[in-house]
N, C-alpha and C positions, 0 to 999 in steps of 0.2 A: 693525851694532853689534859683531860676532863680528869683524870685519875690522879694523875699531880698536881693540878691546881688544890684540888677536894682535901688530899691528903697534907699538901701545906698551909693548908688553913687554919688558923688557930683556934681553938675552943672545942665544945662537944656538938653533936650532931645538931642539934639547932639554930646553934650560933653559926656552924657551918651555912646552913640552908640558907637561913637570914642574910650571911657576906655574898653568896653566891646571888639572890634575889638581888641584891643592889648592884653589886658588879654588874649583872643585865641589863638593869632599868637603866645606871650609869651608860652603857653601850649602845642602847638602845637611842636613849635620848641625845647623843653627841652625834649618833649617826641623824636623825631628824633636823637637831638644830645646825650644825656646821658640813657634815657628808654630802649628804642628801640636795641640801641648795646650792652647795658646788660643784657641782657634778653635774644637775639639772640643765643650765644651757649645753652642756657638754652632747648629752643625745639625741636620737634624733628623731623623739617622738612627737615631733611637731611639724617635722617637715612632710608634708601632705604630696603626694604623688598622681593625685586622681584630679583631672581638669570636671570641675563641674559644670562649665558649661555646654558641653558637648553630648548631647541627646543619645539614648540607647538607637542604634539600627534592628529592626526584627526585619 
């Protein structure tokens, strides 16, 4: 997949490097702003399963 996108990219090896840096930060950053805090209430790393008030027994 990395191989095709590379090769249908227009320009020379620079300007390659440079589209493909942006395409990233582009994916990166959509995943941050809209993915990311949709998803958030979604899991369920917030739901605590441990009663703290209940004392160790030794």
């Amino acid at each position: 997949m990395y191989g095709w996108i590379w090769r249908n990219l227009p320009g020379n090896v620079w300007i390659r490097a440079l589209t493909c840096l942006v395409l990233v930060l582009a994916v990166v950053y959509l995943l941050f702003q809209y993915v990311f805090p949709w998803a958030e209430p979604l899991l369920p790393f917030n739901d605590v399963t441990v009663d703290n008030g209940m004392a160790a027994v030794r």
